[in-house]
N, C-alpha and C positions, 0 to 999 in steps of 0.2 A: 569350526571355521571353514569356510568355503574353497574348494580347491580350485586352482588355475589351469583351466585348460590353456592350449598355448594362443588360440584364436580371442580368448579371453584377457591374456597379458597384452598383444598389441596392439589390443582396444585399449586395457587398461594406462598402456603408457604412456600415452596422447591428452592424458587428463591429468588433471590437477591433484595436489596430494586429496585438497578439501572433495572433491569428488570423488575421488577413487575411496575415499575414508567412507563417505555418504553411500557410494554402492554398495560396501561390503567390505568384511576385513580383508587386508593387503596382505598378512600375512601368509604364505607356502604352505602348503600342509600338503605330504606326499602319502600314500597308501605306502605300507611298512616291504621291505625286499626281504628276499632268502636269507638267511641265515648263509654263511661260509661253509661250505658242504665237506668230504670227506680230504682230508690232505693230499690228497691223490690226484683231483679236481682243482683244473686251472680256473684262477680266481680273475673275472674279467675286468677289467680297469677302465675307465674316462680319465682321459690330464684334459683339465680345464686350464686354456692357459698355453700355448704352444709355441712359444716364442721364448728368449732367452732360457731361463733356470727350467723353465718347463721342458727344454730340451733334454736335460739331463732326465727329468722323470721318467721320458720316452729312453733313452739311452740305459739306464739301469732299469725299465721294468722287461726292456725288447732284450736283456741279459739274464734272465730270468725264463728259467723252461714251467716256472708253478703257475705264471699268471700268461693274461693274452690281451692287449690293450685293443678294445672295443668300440671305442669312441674319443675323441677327437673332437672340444670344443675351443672353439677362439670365437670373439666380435669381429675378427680379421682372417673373412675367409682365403686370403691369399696364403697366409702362414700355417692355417686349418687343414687347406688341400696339398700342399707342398709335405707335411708333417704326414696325413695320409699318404703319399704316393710313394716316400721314403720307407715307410713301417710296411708297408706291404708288401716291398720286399724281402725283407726281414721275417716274418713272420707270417704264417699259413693263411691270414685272409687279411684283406684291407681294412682297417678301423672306418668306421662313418663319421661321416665329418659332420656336427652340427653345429650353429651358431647359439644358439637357445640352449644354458646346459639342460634346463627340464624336461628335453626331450629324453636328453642319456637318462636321468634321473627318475624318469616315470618308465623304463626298462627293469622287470621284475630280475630281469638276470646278469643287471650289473651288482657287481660286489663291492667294486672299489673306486675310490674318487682321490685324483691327485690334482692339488691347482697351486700355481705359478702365477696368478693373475698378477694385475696391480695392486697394489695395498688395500684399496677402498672394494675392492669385491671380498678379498679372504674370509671375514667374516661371512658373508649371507649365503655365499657357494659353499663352506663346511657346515650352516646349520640346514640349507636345504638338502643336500644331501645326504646330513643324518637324519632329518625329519623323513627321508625316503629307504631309511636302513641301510645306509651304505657306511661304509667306513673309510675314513676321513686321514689324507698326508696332505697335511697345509704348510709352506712356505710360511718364514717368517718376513716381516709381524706378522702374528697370525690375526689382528687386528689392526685398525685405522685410529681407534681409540681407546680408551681401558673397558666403556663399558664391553664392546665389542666384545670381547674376549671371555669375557664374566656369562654374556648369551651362549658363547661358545660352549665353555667349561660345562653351564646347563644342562646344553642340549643334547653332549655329551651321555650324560649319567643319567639322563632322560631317557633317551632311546636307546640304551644301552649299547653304545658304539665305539669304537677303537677310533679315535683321532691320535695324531702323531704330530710333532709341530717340528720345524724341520734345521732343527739345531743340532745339526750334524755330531756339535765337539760331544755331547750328550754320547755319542758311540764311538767316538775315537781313542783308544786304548792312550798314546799320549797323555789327551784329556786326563780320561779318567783315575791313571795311574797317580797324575798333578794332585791331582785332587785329592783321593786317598793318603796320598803322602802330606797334606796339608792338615787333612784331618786330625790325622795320626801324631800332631805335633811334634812334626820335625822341621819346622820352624819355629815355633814355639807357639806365642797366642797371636792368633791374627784376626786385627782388628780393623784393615783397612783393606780395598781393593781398588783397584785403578781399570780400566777399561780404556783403552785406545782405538780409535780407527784413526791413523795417520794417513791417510791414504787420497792421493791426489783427487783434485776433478777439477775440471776446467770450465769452463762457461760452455752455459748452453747454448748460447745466441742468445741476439736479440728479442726485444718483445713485441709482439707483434699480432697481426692476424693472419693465419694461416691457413692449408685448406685441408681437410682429413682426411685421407687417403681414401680412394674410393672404394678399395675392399672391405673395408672398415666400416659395420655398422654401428655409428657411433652413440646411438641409444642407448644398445646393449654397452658396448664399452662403458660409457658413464655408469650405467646402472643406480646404486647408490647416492652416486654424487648429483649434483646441477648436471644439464647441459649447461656448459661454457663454449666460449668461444675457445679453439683450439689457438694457444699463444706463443708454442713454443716451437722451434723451426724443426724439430724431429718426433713426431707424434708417441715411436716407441722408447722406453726404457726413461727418456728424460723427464717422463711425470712425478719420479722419485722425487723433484725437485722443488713440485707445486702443492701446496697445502691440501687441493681440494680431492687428489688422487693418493698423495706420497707423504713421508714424513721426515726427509731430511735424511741425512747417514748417522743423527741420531734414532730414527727409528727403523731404517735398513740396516744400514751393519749393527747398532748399538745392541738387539739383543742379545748378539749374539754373544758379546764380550757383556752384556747385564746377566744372562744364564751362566755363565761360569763364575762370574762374581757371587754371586746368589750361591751358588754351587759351593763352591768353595766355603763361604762367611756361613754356609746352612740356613739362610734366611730364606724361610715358604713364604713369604710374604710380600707385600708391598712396603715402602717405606714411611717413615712416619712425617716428615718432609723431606723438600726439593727446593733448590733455588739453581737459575742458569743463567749465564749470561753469555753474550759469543755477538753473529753477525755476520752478515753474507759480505763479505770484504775481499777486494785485489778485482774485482772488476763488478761490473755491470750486467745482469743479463735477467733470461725472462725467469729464474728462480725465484723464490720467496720464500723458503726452507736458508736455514744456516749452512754456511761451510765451516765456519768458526765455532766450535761450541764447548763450555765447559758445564757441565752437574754436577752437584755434588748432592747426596743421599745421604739425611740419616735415621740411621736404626736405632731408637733411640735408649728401649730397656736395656738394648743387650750392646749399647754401645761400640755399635758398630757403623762404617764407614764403604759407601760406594763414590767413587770417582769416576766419572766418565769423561773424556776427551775426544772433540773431535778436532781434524785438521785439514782441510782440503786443499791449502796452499804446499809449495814447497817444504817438506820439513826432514830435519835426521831424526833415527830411530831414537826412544826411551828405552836404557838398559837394555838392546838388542832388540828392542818388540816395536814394530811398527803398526800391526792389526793385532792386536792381544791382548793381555792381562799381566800384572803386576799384583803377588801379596805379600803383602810387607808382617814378615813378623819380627816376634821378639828376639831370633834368633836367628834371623835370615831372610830373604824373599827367593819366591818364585816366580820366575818369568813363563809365560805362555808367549812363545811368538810364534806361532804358527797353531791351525788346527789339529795337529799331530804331534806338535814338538814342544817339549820345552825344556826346562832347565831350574836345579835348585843350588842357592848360593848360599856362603854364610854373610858374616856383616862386615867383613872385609871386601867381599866381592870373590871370593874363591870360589871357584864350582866345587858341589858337592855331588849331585846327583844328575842323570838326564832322563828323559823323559822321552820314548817316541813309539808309533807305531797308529797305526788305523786306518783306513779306508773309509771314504762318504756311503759304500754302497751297504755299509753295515749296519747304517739308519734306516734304508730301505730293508733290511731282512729283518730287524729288530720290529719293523712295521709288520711284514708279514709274518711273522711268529706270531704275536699278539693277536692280530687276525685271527690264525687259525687258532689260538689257545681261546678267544675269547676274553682275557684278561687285563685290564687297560691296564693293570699293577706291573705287567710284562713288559709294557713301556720305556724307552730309556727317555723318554722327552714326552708323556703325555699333557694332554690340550694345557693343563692347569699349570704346567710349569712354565709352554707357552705364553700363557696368558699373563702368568706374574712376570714375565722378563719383560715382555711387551709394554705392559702397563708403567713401568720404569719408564721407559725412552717417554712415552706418550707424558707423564706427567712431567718429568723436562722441557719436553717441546711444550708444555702448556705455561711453564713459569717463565720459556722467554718470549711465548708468543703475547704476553701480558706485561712483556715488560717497554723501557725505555731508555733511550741513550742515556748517559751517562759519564762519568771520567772513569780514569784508572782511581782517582784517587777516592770516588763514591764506593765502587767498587770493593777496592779493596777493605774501607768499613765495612760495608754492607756483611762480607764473609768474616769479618774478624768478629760479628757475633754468634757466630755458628759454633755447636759443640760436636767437631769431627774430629779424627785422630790423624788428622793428614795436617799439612802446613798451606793453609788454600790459598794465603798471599804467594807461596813459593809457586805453584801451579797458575799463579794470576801473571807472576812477573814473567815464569817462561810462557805463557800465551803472547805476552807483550812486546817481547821478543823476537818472538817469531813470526808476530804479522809484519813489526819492524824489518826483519830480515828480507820478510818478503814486500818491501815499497809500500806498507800501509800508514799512513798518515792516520792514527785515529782522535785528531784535532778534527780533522775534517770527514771522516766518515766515522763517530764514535761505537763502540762497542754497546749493546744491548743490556742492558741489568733486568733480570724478572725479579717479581716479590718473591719471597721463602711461603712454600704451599703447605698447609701443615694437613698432614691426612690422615685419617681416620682407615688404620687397615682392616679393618672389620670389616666395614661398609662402603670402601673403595673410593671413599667423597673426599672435598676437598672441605675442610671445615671455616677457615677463617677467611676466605675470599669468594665472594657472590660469585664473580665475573669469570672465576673458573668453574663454576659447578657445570653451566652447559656444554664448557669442550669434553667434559669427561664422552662425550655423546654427540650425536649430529641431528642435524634437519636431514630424513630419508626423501627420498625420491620418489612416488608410489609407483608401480608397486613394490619396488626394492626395498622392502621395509625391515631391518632386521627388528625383531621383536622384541618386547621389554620382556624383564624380568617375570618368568611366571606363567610367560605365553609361549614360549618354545615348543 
């Protein structure tokens, strides 16, 4: 396949997919980097991505005496050169700022790639990177949509490259402790898990047209996606909120509490169906992702049950956990509320056990061991477990993105034909509740119902609905093409 010089990309990106298809394949192909050199030897780093969580990547790698951050990519050379001038005080030389990652990436002597992007880049920035032999800490989702992640996993065990996906609980003693204790049935069998993000957001603003920041080349930002018109009155961090960038705080916060659910129930897999229903409700604004949302997941030989919840209005905690997880067994449940902490009860509600302890910067070291061991198996969160949490959220938001209003009282049929181990009219009525609490009339803006998606986890498809098989995937942008299956 033809490689991209950079004077070659921003010809290419002026052109139509059909043309850029016509000149030449759009896919990346980078010459292979160093191998990771002696343990001794500072490992050099790019954070793709410099603005919010990508602060922290600069903050725990500038805390680290093994590595030495290199480069410095953003579409927003305002946050690019600010992030440089910062770090180089910190540390023996200034990072180079580029906007183009392929610049950092066609560097035979970078090793390491950390990105923080927006949703809709994570994908193409960790396969072109490992396509260039670099090893790979991607933020979750580590995908926009399930195939995304499946290219990822690939491109992985292709190039034989360490990617890390960046679900922290995966290294929090807490966590992990939770977990084992769960396994170990001291709860007895569990056959259900709940996943929460309770957790406020208010409107974006209005909808509108707006103008993009002049730092901001907003080519590159797009990448992947359409140029759009810019609709939202704060260019950064509120794309979480629009379909064509973000995927809702079901597919932001949701893996994070889908990976522990997974974690815990031991399901490597995808689910066998999905049905969601929910709704952007209590105001108005340029959003088009849910604040309301309920999943529910079933696993179906092994008779097992995911529940996820979202809640963006006003709400009180479940069983103490406002961002966390619930497993319910036969002899108790566990609460996760926090990424460090939790708690085990009987079926009275008695505490029995507690649960704490861990650091986020131990995702980072668990990273760099692996690194130097060469081992993806050294991994506390490699790509493929990334990919299956992701794939969760993403086939959620695909059954309410297909779905239609409704009552409470379709509704609650619709889930009374489901074989889950939870009570999901009980989870319907306190949703109902609680928009009520918070001033939602849904006579007048009704709640969402999607169809039940029934999937094929072998092959990651959705089998009994036409109309979802192309969200598993997108229309690319040329030359931002992440690759199919096989081309990696």
């Amino acid at each position: 396949m033809a490689r991209y010089s950079r004077r070659r990309f921003l010809e290419d990106s002026l052109l139509t997919a059909a043309a850029a298809v016509t000149a030449g394949s759009a896919t990346r192909v980078f010459g292979q980097g160093a191998e990771s050199k002696s343990p001794n030897e500072k490992l050099a780093v790019a954070v793709v991505g410099a603005g919010g969580r990508g602060g922290d990547h600069i903050r725990a790698m500038l805390g680290r005496s093994d590595v030495e951050i290199t480069y410095i990519v953003d579409a927003d050379e305002a946050h690019g050169q600010k992030q440089c001038e910062n770090i180089g005080k910190k540390q023996s030389r200034t990072p180079k700022f580029v906007r183009d990652m392929r610049e950092a990436f066609d560097d035979p002597a970078l090793d390491i790639v950390t990105t923080a992007t927006p949703n809709h880049w994570h994908a193409l920035v960790s396969i072109w990177a490992m396509q260039a032999g670099k090893d790979m800490y991607v933020e979750k989702p580590v995908s926009h949509n399930v195939s995304e992640g499946r290219r990822m996993f690939e491109t992985a065990r292709k190039h034989n490259r360490i990617c890390q996906t960046g679900t922290q609980c995966r290294s929090m003693k807490g966590s992990i402790d939770a977990i084992e204790y769960i396994k170990a049935g001291k709860i007895g069998e569990v056959k259900l898990a709940r996943g929460l993000c309770y957790k406020r957001r208010k409107s974006i603003g209005p909808k509108g047209e707006y103008e993009v920041p002049k730092s901001v080349d907003y080519d590159l930002w797009s990448g992947p996606a359409p140029i759009l018109p810019l609709t939202r009155p704060q260019f950064h961090y509120d794309w979480h909120w629009q379909r064509p960038y973000g995927n809702g705080d079901q597919g932001n916060q949701g893996p994070h509490q889908m990976d522990i659910c997974r974690w815990g129930l031991g399901m490597d897999r995808v689910a066998d169906s999905v049905i969601s229903y929910g709704g952007r409700l209590g105001y108005e604004d340029a959003g088009d992702t849910a604040n309301t949302q309920v999943s529910v997941y079933e696993f179906k030989p092994e008779g097992k049950t995911i529940v996820f919840e979202v809640r963006g209005l006003e709400t009180p905690d479940l069983k103490g956990a406002k961002v966390g997880v619930i497993f319910y067994g036969s002899e108790g449940y566990v609460v996760l509320s926090d990424y460090r902490a939790g708690a085990a009860f009987d079926m009275d509600g008695k505490l029995i056990e507690k649960f704490q302890g861990g650091e986020g910067d131990a995702h980072y070291e668990n990273f760099i061991q692996a690194v130097r061991s060469r081992n993806y198996e050294d991994l506390n969160a490699d790509i493929l477990q990334g990919h299956l949490s992701c794939a969760l959220s993403h086939l959620g938001n695909m059954s309410y993105y297909l779905g239609e209003q409704a009552s409470v009282d379709d509704i609650r049929a619709a889930l009374g034909k489901l074989e889950t181990n939870e009570d999901p009219a009980e989870t319907l009525d306190r949703t109902v509740e609680h928009l009520k609490a918070n001033g939602v009339d849904l006579a007048k803006t009704p709640l969402v119902l999607g169809p039940q998606l029934a999937v094929d986890s072998k092959t990651e498809t959705v089998t009994n609905n036409e109309a979802a098989v192309p969200m598993l995937t997108r229309e690319y942008r040329a030359p931002f093409i992440v690759p199919a299956s096989g081309e990696v």
